[in-house]
mmCIF file of the N, C-alpha and C atoms, coordinates in Angstrom:
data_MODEL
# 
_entry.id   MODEL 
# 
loop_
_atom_site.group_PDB 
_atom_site.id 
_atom_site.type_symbol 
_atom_site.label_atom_id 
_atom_site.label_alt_id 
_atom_site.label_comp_id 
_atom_site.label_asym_id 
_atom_site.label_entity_id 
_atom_site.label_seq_id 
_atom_site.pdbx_PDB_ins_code 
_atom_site.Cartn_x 
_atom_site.Cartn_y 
_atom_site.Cartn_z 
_atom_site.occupancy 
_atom_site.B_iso_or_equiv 
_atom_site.pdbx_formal_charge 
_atom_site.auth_seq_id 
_atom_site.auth_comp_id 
_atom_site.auth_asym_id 
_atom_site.auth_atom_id 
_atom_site.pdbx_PDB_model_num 
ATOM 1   N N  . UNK A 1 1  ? 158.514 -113.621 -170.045 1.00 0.00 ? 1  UNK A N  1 
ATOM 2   C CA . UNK A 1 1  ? 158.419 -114.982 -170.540 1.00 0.00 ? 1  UNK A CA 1 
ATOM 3   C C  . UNK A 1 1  ? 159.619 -115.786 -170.049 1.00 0.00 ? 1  UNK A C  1 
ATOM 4   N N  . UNK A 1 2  ? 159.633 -117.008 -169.616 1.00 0.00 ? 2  UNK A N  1 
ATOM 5   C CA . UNK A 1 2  ? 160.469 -117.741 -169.413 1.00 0.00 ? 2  UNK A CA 1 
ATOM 6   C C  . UNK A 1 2  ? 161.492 -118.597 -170.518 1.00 0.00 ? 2  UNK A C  1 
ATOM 7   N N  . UNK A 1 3  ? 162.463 -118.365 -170.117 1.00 0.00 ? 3  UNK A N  1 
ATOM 8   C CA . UNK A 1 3  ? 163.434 -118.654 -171.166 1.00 0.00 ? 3  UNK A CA 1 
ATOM 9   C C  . UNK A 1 3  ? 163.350 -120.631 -171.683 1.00 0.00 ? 3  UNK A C  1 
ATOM 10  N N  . UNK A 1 4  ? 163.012 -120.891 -172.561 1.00 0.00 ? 4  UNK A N  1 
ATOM 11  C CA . UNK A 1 4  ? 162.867 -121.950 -173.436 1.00 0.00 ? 4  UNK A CA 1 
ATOM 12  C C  . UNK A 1 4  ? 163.045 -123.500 -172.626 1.00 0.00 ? 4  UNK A C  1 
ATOM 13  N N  . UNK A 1 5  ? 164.737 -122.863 -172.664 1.00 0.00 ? 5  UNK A N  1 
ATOM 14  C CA . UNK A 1 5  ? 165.782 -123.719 -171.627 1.00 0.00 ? 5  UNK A CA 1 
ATOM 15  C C  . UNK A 1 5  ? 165.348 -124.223 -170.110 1.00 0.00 ? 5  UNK A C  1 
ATOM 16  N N  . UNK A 1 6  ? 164.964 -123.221 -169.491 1.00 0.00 ? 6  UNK A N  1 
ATOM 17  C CA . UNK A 1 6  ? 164.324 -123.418 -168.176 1.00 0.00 ? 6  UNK A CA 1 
ATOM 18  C C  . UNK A 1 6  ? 163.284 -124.090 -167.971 1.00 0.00 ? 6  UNK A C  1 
ATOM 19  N N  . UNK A 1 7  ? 162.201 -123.271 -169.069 1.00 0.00 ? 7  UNK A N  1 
ATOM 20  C CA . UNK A 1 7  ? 160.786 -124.331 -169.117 1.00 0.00 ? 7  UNK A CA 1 
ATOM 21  C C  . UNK A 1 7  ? 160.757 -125.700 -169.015 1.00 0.00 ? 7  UNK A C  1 
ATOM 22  N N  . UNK A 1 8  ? 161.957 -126.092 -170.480 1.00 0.00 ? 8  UNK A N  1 
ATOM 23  C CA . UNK A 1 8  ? 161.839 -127.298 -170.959 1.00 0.00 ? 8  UNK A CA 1 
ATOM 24  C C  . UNK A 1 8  ? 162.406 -128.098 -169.383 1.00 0.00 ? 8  UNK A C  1 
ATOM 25  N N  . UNK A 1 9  ? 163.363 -128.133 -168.695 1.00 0.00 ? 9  UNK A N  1 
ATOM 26  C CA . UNK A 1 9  ? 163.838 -128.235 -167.548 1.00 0.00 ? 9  UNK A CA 1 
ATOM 27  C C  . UNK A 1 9  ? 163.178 -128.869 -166.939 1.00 0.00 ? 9  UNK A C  1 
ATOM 28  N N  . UNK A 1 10 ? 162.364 -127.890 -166.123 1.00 0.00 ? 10 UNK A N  1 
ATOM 29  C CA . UNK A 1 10 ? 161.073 -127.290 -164.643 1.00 0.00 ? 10 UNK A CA 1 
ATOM 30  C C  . UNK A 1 10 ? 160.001 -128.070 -165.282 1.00 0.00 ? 10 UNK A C  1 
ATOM 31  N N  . UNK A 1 11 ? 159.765 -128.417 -166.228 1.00 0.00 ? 11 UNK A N  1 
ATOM 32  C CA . UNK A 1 11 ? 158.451 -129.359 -167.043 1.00 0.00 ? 11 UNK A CA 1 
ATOM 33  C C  . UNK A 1 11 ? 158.836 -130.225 -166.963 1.00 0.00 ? 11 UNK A C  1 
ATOM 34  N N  . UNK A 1 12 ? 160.202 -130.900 -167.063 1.00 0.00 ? 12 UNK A N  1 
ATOM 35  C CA . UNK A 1 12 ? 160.319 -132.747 -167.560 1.00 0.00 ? 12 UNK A CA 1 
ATOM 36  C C  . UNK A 1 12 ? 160.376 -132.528 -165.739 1.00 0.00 ? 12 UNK A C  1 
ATOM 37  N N  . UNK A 1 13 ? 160.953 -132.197 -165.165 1.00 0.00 ? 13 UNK A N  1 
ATOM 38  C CA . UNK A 1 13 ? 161.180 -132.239 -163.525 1.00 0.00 ? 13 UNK A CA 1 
ATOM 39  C C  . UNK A 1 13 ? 159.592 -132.152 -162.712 1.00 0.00 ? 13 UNK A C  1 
ATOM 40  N N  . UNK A 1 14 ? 158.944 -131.029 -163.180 1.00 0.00 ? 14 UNK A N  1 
ATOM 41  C CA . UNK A 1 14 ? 157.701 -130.824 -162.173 1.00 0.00 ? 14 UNK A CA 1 
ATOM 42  C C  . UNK A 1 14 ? 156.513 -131.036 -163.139 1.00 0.00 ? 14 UNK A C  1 
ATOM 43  N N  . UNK A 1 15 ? 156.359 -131.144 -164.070 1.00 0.00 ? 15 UNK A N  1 
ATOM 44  C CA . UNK A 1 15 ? 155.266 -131.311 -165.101 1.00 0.00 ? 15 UNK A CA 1 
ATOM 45  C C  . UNK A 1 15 ? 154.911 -129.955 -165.777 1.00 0.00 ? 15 UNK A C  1 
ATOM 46  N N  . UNK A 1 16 ? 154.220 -129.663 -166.401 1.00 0.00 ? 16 UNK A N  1 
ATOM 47  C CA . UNK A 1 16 ? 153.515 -129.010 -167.384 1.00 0.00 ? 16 UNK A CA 1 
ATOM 48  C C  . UNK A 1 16 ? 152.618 -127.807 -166.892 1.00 0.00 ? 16 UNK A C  1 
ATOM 49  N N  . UNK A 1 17 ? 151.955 -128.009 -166.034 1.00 0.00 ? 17 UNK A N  1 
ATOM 50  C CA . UNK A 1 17 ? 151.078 -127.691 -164.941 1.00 0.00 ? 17 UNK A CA 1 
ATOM 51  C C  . UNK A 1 17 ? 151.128 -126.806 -163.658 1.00 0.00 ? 17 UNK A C  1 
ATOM 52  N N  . UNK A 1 18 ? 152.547 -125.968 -163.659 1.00 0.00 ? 18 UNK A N  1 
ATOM 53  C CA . UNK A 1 18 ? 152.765 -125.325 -162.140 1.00 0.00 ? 18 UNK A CA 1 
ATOM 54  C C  . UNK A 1 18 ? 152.955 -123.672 -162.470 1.00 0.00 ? 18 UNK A C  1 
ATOM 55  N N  . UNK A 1 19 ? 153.255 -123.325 -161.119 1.00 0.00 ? 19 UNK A N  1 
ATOM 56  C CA . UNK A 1 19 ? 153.773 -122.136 -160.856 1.00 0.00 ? 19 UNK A CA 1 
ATOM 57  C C  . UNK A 1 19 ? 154.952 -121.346 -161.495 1.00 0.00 ? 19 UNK A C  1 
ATOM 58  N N  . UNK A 1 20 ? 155.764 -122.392 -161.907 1.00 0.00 ? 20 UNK A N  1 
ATOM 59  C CA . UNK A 1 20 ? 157.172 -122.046 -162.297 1.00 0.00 ? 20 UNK A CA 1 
ATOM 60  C C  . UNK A 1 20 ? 157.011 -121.650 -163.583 1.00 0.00 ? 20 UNK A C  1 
ATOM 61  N N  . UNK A 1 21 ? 156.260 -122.678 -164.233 1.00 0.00 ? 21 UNK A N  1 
ATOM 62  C CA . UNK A 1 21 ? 156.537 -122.316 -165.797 1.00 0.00 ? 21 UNK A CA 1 
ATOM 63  C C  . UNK A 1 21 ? 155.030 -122.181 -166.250 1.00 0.00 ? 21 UNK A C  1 
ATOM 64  N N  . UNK A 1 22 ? 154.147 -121.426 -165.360 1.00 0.00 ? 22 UNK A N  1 
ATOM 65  C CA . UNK A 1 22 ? 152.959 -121.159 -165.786 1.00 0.00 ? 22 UNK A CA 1 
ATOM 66  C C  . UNK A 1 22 ? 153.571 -119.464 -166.104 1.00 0.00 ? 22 UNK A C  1 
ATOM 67  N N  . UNK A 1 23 ? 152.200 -118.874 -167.498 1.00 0.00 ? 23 UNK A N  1 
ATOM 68  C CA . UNK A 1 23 ? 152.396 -117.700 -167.572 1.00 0.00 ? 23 UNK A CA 1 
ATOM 69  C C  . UNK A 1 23 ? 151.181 -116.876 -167.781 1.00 0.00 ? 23 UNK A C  1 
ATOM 70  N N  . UNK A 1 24 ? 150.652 -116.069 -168.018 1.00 0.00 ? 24 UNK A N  1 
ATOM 71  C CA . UNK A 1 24 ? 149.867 -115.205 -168.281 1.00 0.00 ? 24 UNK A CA 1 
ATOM 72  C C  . UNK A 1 24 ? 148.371 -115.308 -167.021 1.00 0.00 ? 24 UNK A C  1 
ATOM 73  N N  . UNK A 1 25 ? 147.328 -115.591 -167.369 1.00 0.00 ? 25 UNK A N  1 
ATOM 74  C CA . UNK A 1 25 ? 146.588 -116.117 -166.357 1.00 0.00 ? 25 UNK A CA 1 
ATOM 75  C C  . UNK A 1 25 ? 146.490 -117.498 -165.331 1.00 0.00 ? 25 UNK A C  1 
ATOM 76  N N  . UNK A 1 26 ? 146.836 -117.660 -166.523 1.00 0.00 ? 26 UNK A N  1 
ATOM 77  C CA . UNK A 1 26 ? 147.241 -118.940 -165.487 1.00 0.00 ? 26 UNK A CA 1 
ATOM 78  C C  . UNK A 1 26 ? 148.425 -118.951 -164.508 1.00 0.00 ? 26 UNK A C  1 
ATOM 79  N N  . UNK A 1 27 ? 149.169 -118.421 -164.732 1.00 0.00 ? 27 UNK A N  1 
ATOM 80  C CA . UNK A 1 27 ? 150.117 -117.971 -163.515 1.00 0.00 ? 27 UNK A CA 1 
ATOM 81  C C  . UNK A 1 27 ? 149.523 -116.964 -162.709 1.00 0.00 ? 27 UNK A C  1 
ATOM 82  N N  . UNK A 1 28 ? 148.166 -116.178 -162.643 1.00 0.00 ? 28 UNK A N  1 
ATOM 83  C CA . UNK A 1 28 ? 147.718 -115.618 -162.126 1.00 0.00 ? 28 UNK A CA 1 
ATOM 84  C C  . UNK A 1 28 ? 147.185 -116.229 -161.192 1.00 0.00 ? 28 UNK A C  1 
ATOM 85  N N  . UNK A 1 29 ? 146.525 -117.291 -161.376 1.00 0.00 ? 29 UNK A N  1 
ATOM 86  C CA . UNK A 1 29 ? 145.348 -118.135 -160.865 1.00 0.00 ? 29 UNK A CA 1 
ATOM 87  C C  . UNK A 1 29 ? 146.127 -118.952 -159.890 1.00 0.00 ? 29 UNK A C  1 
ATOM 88  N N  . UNK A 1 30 ? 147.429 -119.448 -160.465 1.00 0.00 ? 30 UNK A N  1 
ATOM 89  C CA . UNK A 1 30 ? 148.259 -120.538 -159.354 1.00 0.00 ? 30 UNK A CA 1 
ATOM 90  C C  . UNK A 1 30 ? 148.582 -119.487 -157.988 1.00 0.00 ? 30 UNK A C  1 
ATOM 91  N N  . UNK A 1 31 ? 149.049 -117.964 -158.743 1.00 0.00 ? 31 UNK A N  1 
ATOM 92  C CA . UNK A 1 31 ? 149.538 -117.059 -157.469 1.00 0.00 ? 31 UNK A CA 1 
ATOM 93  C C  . UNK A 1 31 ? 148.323 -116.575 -156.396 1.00 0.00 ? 31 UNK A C  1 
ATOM 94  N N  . UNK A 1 32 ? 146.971 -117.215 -157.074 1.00 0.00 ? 32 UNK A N  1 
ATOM 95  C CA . UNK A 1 32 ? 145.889 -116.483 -155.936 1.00 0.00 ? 32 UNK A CA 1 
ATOM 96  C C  . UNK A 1 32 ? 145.690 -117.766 -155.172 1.00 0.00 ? 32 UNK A C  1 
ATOM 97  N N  . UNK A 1 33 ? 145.762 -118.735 -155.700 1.00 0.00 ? 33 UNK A N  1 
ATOM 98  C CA . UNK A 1 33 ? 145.856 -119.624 -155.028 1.00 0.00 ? 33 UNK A CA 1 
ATOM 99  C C  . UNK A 1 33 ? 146.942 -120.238 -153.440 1.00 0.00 ? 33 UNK A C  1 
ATOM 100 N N  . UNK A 1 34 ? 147.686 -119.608 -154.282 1.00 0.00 ? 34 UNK A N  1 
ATOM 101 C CA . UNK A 1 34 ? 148.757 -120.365 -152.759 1.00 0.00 ? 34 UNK A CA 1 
ATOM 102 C C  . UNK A 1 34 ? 149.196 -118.911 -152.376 1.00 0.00 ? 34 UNK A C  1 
ATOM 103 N N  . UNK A 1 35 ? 148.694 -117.668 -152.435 1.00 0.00 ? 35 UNK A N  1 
ATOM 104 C CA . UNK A 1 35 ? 149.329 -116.468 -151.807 1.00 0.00 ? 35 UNK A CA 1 
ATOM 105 C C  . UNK A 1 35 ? 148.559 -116.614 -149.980 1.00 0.00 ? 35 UNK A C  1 
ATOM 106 N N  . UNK A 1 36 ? 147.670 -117.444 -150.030 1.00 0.00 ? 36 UNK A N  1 
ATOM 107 C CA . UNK A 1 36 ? 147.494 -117.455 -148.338 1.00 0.00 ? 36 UNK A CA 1 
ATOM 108 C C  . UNK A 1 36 ? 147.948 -118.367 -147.805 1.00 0.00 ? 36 UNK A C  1 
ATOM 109 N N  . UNK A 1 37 ? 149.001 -119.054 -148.018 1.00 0.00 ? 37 UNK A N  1 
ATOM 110 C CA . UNK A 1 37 ? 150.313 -119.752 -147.689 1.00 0.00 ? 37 UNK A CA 1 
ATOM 111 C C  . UNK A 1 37 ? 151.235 -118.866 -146.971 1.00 0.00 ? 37 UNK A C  1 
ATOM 112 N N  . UNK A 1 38 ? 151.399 -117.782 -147.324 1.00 0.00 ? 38 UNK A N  1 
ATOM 113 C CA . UNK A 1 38 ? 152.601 -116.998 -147.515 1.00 0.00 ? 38 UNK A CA 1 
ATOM 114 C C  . UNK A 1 38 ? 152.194 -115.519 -146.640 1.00 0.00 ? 38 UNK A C  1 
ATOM 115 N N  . UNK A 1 39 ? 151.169 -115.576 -146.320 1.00 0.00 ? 39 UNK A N  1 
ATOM 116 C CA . UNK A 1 39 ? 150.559 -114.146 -145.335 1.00 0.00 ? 39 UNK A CA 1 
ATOM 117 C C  . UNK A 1 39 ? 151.294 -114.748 -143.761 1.00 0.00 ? 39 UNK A C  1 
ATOM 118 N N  . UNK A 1 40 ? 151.492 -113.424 -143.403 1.00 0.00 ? 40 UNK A N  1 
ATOM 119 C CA . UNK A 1 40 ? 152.596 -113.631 -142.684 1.00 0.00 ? 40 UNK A CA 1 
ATOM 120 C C  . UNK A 1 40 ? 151.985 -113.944 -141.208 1.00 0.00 ? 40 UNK A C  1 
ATOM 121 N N  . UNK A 1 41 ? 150.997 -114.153 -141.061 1.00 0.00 ? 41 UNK A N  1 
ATOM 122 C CA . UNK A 1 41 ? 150.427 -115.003 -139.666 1.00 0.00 ? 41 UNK A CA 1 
ATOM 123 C C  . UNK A 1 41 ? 150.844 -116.654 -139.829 1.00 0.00 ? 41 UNK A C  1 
ATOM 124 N N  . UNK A 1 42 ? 150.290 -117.114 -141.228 1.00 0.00 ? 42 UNK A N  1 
ATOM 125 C CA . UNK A 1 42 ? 151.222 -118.711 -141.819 1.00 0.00 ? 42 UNK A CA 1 
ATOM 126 C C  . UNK A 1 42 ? 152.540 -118.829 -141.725 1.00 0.00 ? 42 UNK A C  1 
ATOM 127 N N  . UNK A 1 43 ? 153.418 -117.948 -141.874 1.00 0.00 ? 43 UNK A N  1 
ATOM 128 C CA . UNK A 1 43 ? 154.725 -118.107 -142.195 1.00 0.00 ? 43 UNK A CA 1 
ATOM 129 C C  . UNK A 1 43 ? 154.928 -117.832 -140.258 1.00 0.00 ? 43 UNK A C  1 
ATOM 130 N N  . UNK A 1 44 ? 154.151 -116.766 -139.707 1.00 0.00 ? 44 UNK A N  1 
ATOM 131 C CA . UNK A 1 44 ? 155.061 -116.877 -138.303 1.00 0.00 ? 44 UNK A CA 1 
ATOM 132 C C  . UNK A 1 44 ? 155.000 -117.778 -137.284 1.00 0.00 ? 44 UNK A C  1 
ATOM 133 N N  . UNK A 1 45 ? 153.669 -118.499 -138.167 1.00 0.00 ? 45 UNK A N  1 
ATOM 134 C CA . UNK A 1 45 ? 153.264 -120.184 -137.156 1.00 0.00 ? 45 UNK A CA 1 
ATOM 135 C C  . UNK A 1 45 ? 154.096 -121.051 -137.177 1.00 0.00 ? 45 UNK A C  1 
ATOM 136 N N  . UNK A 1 46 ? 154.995 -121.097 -138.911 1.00 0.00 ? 46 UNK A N  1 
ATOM 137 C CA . UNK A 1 46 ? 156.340 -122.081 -139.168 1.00 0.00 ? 46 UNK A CA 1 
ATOM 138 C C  . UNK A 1 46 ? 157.371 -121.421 -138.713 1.00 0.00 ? 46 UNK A C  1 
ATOM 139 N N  . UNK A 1 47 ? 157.294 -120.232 -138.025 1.00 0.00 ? 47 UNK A N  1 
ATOM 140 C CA . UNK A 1 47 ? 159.123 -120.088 -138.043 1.00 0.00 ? 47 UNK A CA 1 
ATOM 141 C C  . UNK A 1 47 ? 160.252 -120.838 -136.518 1.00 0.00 ? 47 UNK A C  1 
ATOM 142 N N  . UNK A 1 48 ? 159.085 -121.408 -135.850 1.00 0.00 ? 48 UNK A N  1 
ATOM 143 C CA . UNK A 1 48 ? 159.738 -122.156 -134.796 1.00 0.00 ? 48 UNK A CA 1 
ATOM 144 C C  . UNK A 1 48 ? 160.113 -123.158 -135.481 1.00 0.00 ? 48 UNK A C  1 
ATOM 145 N N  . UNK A 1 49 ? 159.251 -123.938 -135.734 1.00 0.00 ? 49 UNK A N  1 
ATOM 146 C CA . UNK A 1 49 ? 159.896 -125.335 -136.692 1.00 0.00 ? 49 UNK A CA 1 
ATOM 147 C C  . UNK A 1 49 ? 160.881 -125.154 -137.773 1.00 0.00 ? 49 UNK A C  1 
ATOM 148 N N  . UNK A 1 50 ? 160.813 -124.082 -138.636 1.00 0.00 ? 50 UNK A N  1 
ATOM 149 C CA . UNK A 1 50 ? 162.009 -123.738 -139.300 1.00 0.00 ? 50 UNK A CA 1 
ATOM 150 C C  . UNK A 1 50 ? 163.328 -123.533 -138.149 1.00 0.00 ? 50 UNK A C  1 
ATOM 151 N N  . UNK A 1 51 ? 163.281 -122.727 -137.358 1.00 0.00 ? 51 UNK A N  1 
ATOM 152 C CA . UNK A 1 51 ? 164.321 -122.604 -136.616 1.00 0.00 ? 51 UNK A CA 1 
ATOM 153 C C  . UNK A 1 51 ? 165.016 -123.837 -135.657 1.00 0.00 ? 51 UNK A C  1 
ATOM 154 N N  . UNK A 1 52 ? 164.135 -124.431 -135.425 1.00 0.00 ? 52 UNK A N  1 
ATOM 155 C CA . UNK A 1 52 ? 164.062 -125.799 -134.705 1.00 0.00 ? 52 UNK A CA 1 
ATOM 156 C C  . UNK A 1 52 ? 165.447 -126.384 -135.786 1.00 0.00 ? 52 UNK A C  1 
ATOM 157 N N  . UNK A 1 53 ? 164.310 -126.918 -136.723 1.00 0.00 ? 53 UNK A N  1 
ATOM 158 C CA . UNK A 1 53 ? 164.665 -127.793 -138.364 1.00 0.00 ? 53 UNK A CA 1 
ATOM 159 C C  . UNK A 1 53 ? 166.295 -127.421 -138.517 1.00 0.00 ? 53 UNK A C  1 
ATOM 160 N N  . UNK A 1 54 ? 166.657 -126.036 -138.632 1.00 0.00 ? 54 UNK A N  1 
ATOM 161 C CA . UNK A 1 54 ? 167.871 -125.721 -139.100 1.00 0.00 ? 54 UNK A CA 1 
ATOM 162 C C  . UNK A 1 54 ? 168.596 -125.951 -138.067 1.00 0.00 ? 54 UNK A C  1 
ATOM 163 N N  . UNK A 1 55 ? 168.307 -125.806 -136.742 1.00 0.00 ? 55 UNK A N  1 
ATOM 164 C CA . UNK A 1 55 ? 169.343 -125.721 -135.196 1.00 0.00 ? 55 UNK A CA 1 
ATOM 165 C C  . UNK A 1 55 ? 170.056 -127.615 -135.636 1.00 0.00 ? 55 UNK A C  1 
ATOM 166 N N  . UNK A 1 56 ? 169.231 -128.164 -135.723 1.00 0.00 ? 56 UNK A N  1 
ATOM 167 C CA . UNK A 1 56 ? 169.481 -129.825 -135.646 1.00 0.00 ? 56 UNK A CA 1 
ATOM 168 C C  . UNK A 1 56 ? 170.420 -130.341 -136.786 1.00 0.00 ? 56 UNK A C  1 
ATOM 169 N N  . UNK A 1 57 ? 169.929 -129.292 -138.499 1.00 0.00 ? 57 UNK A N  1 
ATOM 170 C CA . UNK A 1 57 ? 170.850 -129.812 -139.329 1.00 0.00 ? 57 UNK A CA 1 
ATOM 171 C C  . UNK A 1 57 ? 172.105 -128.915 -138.966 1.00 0.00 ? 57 UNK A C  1 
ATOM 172 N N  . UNK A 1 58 ? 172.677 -128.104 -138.178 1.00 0.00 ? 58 UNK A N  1 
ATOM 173 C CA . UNK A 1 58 ? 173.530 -127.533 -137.997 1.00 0.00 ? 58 UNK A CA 1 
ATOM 174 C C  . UNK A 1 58 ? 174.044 -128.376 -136.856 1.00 0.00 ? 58 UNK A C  1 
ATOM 175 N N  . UNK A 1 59 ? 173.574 -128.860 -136.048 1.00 0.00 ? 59 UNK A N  1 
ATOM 176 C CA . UNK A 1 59 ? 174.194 -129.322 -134.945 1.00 0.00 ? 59 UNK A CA 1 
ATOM 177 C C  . UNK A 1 59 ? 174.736 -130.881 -135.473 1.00 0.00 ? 59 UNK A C  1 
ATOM 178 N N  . UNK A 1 60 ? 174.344 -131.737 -136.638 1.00 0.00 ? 60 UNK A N  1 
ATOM 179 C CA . UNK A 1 60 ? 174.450 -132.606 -137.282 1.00 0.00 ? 60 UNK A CA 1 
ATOM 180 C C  . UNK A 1 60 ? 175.912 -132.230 -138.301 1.00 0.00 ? 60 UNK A C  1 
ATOM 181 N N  . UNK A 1 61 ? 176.068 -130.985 -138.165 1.00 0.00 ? 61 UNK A N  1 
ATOM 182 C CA . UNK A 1 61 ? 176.927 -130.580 -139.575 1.00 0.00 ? 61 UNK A CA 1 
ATOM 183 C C  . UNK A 1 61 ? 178.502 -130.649 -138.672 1.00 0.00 ? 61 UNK A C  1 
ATOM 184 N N  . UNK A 1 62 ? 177.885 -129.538 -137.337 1.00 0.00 ? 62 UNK A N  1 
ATOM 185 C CA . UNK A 1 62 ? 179.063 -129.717 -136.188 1.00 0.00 ? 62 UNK A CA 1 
ATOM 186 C C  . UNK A 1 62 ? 179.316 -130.775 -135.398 1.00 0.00 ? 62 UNK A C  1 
ATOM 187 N N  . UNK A 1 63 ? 178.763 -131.837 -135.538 1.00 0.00 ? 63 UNK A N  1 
ATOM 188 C CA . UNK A 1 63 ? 179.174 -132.679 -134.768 1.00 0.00 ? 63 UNK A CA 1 
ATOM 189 C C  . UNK A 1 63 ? 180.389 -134.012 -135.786 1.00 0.00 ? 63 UNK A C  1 
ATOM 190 N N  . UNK A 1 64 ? 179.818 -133.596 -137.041 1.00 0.00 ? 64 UNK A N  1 
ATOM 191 C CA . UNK A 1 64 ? 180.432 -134.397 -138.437 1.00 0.00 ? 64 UNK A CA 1 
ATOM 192 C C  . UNK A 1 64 ? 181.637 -133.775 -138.266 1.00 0.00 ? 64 UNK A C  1 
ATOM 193 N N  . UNK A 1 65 ? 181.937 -132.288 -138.342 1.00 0.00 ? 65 UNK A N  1 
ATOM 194 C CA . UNK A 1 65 ? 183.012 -131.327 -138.138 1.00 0.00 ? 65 UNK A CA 1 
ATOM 195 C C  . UNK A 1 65 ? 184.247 -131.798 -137.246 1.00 0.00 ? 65 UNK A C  1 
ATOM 196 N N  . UNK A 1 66 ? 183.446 -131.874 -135.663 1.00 0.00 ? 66 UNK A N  1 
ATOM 197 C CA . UNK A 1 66 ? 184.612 -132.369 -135.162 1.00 0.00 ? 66 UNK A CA 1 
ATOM 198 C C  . UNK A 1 66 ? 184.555 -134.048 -135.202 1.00 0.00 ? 66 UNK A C  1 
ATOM 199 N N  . UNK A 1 67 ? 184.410 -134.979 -135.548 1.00 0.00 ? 67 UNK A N  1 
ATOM 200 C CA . UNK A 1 67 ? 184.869 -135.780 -135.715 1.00 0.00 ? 67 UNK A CA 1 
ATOM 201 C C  . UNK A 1 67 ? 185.689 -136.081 -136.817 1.00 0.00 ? 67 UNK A C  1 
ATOM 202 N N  . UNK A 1 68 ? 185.509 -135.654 -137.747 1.00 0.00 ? 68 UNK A N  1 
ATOM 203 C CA . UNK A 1 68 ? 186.738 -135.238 -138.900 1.00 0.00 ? 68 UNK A CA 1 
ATOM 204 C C  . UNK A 1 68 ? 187.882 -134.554 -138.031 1.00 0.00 ? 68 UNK A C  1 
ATOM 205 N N  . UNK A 1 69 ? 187.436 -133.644 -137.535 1.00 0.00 ? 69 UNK A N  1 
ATOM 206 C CA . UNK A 1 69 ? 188.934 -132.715 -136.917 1.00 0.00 ? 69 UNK A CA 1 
ATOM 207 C C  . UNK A 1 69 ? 189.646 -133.248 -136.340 1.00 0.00 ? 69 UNK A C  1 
ATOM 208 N N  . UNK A 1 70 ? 189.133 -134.303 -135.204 1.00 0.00 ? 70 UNK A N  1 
ATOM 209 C CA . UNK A 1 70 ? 189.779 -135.397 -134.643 1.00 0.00 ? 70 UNK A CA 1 
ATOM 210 C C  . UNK A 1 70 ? 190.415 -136.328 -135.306 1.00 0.00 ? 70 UNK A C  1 
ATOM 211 N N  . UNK A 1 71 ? 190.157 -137.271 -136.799 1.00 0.00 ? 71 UNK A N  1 
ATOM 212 C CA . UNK A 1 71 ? 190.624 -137.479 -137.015 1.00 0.00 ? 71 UNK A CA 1 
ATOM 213 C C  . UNK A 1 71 ? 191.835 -137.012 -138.179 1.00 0.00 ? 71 UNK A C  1 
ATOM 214 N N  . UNK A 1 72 ? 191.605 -135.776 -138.271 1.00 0.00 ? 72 UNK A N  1 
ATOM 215 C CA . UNK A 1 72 ? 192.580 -134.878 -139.240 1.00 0.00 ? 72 UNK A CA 1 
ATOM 216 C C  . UNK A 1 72 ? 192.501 -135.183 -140.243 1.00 0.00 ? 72 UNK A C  1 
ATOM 217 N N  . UNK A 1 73 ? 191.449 -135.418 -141.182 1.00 0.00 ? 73 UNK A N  1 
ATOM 218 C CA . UNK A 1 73 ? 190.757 -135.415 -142.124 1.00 0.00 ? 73 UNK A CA 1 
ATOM 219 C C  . UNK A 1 73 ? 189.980 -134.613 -143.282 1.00 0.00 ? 73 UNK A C  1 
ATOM 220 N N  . UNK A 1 74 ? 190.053 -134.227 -143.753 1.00 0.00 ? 74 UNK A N  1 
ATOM 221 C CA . UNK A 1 74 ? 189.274 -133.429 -145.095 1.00 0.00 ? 74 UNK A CA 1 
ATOM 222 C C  . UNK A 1 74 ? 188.048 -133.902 -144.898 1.00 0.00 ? 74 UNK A C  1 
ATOM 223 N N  . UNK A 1 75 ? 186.929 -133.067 -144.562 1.00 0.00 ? 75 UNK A N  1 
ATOM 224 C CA . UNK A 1 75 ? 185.450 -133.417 -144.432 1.00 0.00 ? 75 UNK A CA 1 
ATOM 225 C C  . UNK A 1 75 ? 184.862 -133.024 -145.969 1.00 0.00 ? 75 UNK A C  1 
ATOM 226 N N  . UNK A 1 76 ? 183.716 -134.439 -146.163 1.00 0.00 ? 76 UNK A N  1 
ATOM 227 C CA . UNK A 1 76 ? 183.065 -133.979 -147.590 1.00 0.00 ? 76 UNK A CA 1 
ATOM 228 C C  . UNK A 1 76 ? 181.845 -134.023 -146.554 1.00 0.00 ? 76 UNK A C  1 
ATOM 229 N N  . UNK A 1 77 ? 180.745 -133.439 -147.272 1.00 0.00 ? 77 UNK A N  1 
ATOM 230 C CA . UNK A 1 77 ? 179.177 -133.991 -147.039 1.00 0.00 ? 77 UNK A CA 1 
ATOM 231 C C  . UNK A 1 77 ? 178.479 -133.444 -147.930 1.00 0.00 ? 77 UNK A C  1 
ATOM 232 N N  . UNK A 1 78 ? 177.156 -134.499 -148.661 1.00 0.00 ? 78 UNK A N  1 
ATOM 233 C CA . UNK A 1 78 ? 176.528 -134.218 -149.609 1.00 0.00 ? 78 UNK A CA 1 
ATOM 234 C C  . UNK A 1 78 ? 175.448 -133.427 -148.653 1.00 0.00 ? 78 UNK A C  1 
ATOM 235 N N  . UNK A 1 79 ? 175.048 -132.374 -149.246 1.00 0.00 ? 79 UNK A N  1 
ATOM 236 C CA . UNK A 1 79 ? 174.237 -131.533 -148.326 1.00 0.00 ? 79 UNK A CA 1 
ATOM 237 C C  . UNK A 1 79 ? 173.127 -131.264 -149.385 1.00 0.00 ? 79 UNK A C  1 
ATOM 238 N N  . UNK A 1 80 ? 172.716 -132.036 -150.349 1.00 0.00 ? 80 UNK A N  1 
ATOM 239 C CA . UNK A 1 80 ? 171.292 -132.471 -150.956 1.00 0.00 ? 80 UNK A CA 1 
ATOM 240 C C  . UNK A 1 80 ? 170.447 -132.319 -149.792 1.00 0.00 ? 80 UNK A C  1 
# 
């Protein structure tokens, strides 16, 4: 069972209605549902674009890097 705290959370955030804070059959029913999302012919069709996706926010992170370094600076970045 999911702890009270969390529910109440994951419900005002995602609604009433999901995966997270579904339980018994009904968390059954959400997991048959999106488990052919997740078979690994789907996941190996995304892993270029994942790899892609991350190369760019990394190359975005290093390029922030040295321009801080240059100017001898303390780098922040909200990485939301």
């Amino acid at each position: 069972h999911k702890a009270f705290a969390t529910e109440l959370l994951v419900s005002a955030l995602l609604g009433h209605d999901n995966l997270l804070v579904a339980e018994g059959e009904q968390h059954a029913r959400h997991r048959r549902l999106i488990a052919p999302t997740f078979q690994h012919k789907n996941i190996n069709s995304m892993v270029s674009l994942m790899v892609k996706t991350t190369a760019r926010l990394l190359d975005r992170w290093a390029d922030a890097a040295a321009q801080n370094r240059s100017k001898d600076q303390i780098m922040t970045m909200d990485i939301h």
